[in-house]
C-alpha positions in Angstrom: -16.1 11.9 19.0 -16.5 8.2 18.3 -18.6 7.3 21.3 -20.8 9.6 20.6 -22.5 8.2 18.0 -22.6 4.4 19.4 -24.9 3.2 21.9 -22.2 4.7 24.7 -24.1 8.2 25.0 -25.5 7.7 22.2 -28.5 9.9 21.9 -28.9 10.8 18.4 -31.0 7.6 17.1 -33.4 8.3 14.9 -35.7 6.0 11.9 -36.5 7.5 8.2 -38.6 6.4 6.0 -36.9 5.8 2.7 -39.6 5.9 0.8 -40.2 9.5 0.9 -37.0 9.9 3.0 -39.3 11.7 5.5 -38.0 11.7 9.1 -40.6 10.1 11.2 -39.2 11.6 14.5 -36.4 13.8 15.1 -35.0 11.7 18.2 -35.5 9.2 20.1 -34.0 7.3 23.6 -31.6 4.4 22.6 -34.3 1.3 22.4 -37.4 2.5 22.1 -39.1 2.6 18.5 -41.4 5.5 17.0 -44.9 4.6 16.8 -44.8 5.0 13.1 -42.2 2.7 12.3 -44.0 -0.2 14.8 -46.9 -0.2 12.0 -44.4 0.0 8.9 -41.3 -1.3 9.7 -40.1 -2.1 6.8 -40.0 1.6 5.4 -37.8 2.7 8.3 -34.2 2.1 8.8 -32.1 4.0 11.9 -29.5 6.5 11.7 -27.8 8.4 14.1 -26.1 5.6 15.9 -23.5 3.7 14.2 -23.6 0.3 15.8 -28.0 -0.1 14.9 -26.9 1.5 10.5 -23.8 -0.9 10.2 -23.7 -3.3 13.0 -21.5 -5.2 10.9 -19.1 -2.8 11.7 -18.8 -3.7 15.1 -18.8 -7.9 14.6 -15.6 -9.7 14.9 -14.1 -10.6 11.8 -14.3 -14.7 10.4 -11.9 -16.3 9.0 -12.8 -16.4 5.5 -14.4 -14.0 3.0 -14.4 -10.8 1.4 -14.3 -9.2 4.7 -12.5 -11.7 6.9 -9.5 -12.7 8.8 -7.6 -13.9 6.1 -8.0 -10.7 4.0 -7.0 -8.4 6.7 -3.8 -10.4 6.9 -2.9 -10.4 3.6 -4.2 -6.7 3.1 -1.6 -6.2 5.9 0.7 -7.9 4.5 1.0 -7.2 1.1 1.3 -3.5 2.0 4.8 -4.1 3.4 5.5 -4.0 -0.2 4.2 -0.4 -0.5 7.7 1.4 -0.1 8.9 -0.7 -3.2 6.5 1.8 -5.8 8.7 3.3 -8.9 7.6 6.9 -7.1 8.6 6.2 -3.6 11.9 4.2 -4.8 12.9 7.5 -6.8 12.3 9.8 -3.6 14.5 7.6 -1.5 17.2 8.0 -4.8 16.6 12.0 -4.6 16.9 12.4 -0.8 19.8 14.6 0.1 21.4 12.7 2.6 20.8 9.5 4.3 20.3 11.5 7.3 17.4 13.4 5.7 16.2 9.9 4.4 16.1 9.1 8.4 14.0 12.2 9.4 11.6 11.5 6.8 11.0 7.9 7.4 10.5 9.3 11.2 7.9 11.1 10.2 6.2 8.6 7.9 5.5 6.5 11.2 3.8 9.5 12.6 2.1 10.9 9.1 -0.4 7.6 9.0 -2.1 8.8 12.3 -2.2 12.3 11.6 -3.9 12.0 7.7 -5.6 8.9 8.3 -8.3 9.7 11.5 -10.4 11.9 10.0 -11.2 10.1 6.5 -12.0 7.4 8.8 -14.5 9.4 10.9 -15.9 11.0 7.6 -16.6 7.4 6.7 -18.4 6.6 10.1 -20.5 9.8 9.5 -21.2 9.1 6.0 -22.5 5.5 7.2 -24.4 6.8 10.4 -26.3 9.8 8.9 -26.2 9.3 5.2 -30.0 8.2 4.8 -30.9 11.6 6.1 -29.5 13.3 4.1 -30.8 14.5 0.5 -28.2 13.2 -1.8 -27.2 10.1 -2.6 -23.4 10.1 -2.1 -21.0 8.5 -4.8 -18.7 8.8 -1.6 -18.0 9.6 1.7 -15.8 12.6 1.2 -18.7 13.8 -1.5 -21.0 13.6 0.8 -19.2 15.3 3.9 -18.4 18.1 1.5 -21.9 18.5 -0.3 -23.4 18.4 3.3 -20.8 21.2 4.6 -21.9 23.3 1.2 -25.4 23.6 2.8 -24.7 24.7 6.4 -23.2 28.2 5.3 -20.9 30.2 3.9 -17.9 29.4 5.6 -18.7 25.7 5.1 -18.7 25.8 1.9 -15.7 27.6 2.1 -14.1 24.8 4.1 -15.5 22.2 1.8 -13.9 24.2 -1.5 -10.5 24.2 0.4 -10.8 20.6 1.2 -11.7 20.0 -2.1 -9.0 21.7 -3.7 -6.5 20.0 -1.1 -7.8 16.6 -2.2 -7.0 17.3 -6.0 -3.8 18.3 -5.0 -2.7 15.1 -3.1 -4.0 13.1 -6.1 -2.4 14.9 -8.4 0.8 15.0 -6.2 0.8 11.0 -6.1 -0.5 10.4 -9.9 2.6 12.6 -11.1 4.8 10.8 -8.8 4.2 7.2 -10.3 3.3 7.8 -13.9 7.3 9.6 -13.5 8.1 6.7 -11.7 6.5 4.0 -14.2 8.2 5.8 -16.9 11.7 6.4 -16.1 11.7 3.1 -15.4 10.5 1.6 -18.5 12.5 4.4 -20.1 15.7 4.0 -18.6 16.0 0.2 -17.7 13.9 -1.4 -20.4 14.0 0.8 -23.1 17.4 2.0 -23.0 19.1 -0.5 -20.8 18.0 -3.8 -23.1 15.9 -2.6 -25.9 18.0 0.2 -27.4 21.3 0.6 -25.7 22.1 3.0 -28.0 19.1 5.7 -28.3 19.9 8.6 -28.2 18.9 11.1 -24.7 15.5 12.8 -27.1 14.3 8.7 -28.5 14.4 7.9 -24.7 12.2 11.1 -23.5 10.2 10.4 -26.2 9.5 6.8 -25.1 9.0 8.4 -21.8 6.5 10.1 -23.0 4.5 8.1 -24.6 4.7 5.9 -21.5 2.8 8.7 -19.5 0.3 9.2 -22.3 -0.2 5.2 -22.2 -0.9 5.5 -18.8 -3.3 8.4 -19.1 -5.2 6.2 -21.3 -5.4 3.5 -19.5 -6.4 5.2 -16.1 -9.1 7.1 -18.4 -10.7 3.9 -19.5 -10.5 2.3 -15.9 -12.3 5.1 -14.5 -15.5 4.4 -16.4 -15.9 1.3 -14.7 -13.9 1.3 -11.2 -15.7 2.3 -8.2 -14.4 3.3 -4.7 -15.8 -0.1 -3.6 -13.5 -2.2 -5.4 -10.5 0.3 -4.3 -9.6 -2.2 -1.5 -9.0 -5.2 -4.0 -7.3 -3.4 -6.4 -4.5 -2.3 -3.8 -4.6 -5.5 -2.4 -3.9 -7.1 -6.0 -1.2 -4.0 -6.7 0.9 -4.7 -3.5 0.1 -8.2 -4.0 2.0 -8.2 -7.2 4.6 -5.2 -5.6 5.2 -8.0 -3.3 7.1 -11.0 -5.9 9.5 -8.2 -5.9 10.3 -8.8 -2.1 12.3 -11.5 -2.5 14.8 -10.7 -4.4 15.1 -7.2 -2.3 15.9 -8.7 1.1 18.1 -11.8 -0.1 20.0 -9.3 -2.4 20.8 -7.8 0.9 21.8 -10.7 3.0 23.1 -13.4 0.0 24.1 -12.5 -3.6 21.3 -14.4 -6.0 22.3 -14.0 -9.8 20.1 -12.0 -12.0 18.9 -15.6 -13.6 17.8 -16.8 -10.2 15.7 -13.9 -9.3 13.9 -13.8 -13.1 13.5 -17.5 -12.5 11.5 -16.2 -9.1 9.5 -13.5 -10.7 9.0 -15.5 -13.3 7.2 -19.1 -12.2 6.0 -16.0 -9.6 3.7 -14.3 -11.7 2.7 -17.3 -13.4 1.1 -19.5 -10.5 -0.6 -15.4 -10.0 -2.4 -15.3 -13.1 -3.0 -19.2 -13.5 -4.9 -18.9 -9.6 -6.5 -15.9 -10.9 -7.7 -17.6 -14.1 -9.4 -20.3 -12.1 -11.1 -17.7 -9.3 -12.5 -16.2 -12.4 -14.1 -19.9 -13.6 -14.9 -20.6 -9.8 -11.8 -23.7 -9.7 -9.6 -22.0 -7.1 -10.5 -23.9 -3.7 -7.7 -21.4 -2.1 -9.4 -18.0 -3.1 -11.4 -17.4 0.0 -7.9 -17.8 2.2 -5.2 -16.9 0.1 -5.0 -14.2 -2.3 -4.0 -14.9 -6.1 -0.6 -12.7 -5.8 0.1 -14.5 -2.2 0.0 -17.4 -3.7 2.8 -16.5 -6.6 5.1 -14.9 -3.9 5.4 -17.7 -1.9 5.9 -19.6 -5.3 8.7 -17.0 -6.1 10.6 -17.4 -2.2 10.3 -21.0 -2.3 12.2 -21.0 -6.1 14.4 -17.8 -5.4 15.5 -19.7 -1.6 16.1 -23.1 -3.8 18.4 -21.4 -6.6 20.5 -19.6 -4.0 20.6 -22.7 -2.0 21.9 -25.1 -4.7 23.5 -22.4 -6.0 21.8 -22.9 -9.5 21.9 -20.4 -12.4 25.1 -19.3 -10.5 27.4 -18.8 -13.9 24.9 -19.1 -16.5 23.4 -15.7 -16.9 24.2 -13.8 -19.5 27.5 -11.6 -18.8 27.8 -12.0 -15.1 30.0 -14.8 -13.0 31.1 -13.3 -9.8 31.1 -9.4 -9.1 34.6 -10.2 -7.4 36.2 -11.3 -10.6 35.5 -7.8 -12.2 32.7 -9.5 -15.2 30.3 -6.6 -16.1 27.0 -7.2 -17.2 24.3 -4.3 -19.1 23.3 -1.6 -16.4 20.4 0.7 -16.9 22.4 3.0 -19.2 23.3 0.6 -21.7 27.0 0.5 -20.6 28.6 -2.5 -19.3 29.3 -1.9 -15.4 30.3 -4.1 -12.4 27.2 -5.6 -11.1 26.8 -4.4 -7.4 27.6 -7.3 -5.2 27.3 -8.4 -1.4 30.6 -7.3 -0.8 30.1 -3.7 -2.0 27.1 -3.2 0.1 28.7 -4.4 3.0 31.7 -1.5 2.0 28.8 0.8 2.1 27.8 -0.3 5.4 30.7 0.5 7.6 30.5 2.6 10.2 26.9 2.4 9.4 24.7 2.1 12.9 21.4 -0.1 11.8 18.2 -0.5 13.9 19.0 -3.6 15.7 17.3 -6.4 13.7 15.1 -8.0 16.7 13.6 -4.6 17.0 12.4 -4.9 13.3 11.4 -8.7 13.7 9.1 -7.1 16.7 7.6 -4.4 14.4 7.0 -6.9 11.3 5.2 -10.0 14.1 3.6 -6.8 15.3 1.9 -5.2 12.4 1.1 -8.9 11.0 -0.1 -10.1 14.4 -2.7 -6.8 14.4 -5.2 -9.1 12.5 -7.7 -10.2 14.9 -7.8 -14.0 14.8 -7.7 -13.8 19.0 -11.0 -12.2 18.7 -14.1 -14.1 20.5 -17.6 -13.9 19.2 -19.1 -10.9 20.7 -17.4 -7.5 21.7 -17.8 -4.8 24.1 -16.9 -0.9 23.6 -14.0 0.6 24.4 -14.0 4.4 23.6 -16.6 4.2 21.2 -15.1 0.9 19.3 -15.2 -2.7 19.8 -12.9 -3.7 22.0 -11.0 -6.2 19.2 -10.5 -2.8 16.9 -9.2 -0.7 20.0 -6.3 -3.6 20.5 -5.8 -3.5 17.0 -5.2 0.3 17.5 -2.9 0.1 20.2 -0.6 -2.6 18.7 -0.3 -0.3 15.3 0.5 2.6 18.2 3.2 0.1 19.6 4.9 -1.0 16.3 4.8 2.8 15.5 6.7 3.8 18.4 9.2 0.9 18.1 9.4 2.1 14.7 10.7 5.2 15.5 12.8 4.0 18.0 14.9 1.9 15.6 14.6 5.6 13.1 16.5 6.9 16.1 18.7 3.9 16.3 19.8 4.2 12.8 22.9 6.3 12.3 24.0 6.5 8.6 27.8 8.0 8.3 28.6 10.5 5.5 27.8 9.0 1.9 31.6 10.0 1.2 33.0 8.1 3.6 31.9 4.9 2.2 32.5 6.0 -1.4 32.8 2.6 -3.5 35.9 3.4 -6.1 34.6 2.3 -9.6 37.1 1.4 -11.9 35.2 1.3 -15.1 35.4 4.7 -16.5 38.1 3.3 -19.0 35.8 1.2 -20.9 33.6 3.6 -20.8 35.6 5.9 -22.8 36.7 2.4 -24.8 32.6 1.9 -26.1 32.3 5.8 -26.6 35.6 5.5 -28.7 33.9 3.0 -30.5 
């Protein structure tokens, strides 16, 4: 479907005056130019072939810039940090079983090239046919769907059901993290340090107003955000998804205090929005390689690595010395509770089979190594794409597969089996006495 609109059998290009968006011939053999727009070239611009509307497209990427090398990585990058959103951190907590947790993250290395193709393609068409056409489209799936509403009945049929499937997904994700966002502000910072002792309605009303906050908020934004700058903003969101990273994997492998990682997040987030101070006032000599959140995660590893190294901040955080001595410190409810250590998530662990950790180190130099800095200076087509893209297809293919290999690899025993005994429920009942 692709090659047919490139110069590979292509045989749809066309020119159209924009002026009076009049088509001055209908079309043409790749290469040769209509009379018309020899005399007046600058009215006419193609369509119908992708690589002579966007050839831009097609160019290997440079190193810097808004569209370059160093962006893809990042962009790449910082969406590593995607499966740490409030919504997709309560699914995992909701799943059944970890065994039903495994089947779905199966599926999610399959979903991205099942839902993902043919916004792409609606995009190509959108940018290959688009002057032709007698809108002016606010975007591509606008514009596929106005276009569909005029070829027929059961077009516009198609386009209403696409339509109302769109709204749906939206809706579907929106609901997910404003009730992500807000049981989380709810739960761990309003009741957990806030007000350890509101009452169940004071926290759902907090809740509440949480959602209606963010309602707000996303209101206001969408007066001014358009779907161009959609790319940045997730790149700054998993950008600043991503200083919580750290302190996920070494919680796995070491056991940082809570000071450490808030001394992380902390210096973090502040190197983020002192970089992004100066991009704004044009003093960041860093901003066309490095993103501004980049630049506070590796901030927050290098402080997080130094703490757990020298063992800083090891008994000076408020309630907490070592989970083995039986210390509690707050928990989300407000309740004093053993803090979860190395130890107890290694308990968890037995009997566990894991994905064998070279084959992850494969899939993460994989996915990072997609971004194209082996590309030369021209390109040829492969399959209706630059050849650069089409390897940058068939290593996402590769880490996919692997992907699902170590989903197969994984065998979680029963959640029962692993039970970790919590001897607490006597001071609970001490503080409810209380």
């Amino acid at each position: 479907c692709l090659s047919s609109f490139t110069h590979e059998g292509c045989a749809s290009l066309g020119y159209v005056n924009q002026s009076s968006r009049a088509l001055l011939e209908e079309l043409g053999e790749y290469g040769k130019t209509p009379a018309l727009c020899t005399t007046n070239a600058t009215e006419c611009e193609a369509y119908g072939c992708l690589e002579d509307v966007r050839p831009q497209f097609f160019q290997p990427l440079e190193m810097k810039g808004k569209s370059g090398q160093c962006t893809f990585f990042f962009f790449v990058m910082n969406m590593l940090a995607f499966p740490l959103n409030p919504h997709m951190v309560q699914r995992v907590y909701i799943a059944q079983s970890d065994q039903a947790l495994r089947f779905v993250v199966g599926i999610m290395f399959v979903a991205g090239f099942l839902c993902m193709p043919p916004g792409m393609m609606a995009g190509l068409v959108v940018a290959t046919f688009s002057k032709t056409w007698t809108i002016e489209p606010s975007s591509p799936f606008a514009a596929v769907a106005a276009q569909l509403m005029e070829m027929g009945p059961l077009q516009y049929v198609l386009a209403v059901v696409l339509t109302c499937s769109s709204l749906a997904a939206i809706m579907s994700t929106a609901d997910s993290v404003m009730l992500g966002v807000s049981n989380t502000l709810s739960l761990d910072l309003f009741k957990g340090y806030i007000s350890p002792r509101a009452t169940e309605s004071m926290t759902v009303h907090f809740g509440t107003a949480v959602s209606a906050i963010m309602v707000l908020i996303g209101i206001l934004f969408g007066f001014f955000i358009t779907d161009k700058q959609f790319g940045t903003l997730l790149l700054l969101q998993n950008g600043i998804l991503l200083q919580v990273v750290p302190a996920y994997v070494l919680g796995l492998y070491f056991d940082p205090s809570p000071l450490a990682v808030a001394c992380g997040l902390g210096a973090g987030l502040v190197v983020f929005f002192a970089a992004f101070t100066l991009s704004n006032l044009g003093m960041n000599p860093t901003k066309d390689y490095v993103p501004e959140p980049n630049l506070g995660f590796f901030v927050n590893i290098a402080v997080l690595l130094v703490s757990v190294l020298t063992n800083f901040s090891a008994n000076k955080s408020p309630n907490y010395h070592d989970a083995s001595s039986g210390t509690y410190i707050n928990s989300v409810s407000g309740k004093p509770s053993s803090r979860l250590s190395l130890q107890e998530i290694e308990d968890c662990m037995v009997n566990t089979s894991e994905p064998p950790r070279f084959l992850l180190l494969i899939i993460l130099a994989l996915v990072l190594g997609s971004t194209p800095i082996w590309s030369g200076d021209d390109y040829k087509l492969v399959l209706g794409m630059p050849d650069w893209a089409f390897t940058i297809v068939m290593i996402s293919i590769a880490a996919a597969v692997l992907g699902i290999i170590g989903t197969c690899l994984w065998q979680p025993v029963r959640e029962c089996d692993n039970a970790v005994e919590v001897d607490s429920e006597s001071d609970y009942d001490e503080d409810d006495s209380d």
